[in-house]
N, C-alpha and C positions, 0 to 999 in steps of 0.2 A: 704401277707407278715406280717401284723401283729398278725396275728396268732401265725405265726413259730416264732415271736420276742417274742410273751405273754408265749407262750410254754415254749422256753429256759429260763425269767425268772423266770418261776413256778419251771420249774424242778431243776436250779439251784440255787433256791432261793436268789434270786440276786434283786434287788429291787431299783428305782431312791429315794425313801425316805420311809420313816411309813407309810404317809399317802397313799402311792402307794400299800406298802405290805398289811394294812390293806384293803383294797375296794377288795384285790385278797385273802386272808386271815384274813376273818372277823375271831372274837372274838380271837386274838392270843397275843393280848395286856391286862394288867391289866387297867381297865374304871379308876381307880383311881391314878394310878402313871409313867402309860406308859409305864407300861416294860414288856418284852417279859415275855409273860405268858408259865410255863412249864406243860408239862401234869399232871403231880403229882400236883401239886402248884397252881391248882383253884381253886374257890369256885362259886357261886351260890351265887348273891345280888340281893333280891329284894329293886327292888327301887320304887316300888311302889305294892299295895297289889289288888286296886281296881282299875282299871283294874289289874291285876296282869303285873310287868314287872321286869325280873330278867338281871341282867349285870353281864360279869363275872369280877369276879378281883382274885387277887393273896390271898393269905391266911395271908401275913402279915398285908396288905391295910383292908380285913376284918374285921382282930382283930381290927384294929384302929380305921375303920367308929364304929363299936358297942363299941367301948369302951371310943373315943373321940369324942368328938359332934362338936368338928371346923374342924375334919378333912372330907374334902370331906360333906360338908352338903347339894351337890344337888344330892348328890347318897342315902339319906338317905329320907325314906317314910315320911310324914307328921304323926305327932304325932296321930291325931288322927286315922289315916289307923293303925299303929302299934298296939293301943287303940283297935280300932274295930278286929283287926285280933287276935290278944292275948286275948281277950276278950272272 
């Protein structure tokens, strides 16, 4: 029975909260401000270089971790990863 319950909310995209739709539709959220991410409107964050680990987020949240340093600063690589990988 739970099957045919998980089914109808996939297909109707109908969901008990976020955190429900997310675990059934990973990376459909921007990692930095929650909001439904569009196909057009993602990006590619690494948030780390070494190991390498990239998060998606929306294209405004992007401009903002690279261009503000309070915003979102556990999505942003440690100085020296940046250092090493620019380097």
């Amino acid at each position: 029975m739970a099957s045919i319950v998980d089914a109808n909310f996939k297909s109707n995209k109908n969901y008990c909260s976020k955190e429900c739709e997310r675990e059934v539709l990973p990376q459909r959220f921007c990692e930095a401000c929650d909001e439904r991410l569009e196909r057009n409107n993602t990006m590619g964050h690494h948030v780390s270089y070494f190991p390498e680990e990239v998060v998606t987020v929306c294209r405004s949240c992007h401009n903002r971790i690279h261009m503000d340093d309070s915003f979102c600063p556990e999505l942003t690589p440690p100085r020296e990863e940046i250092d090493r990988f620019s380097g």
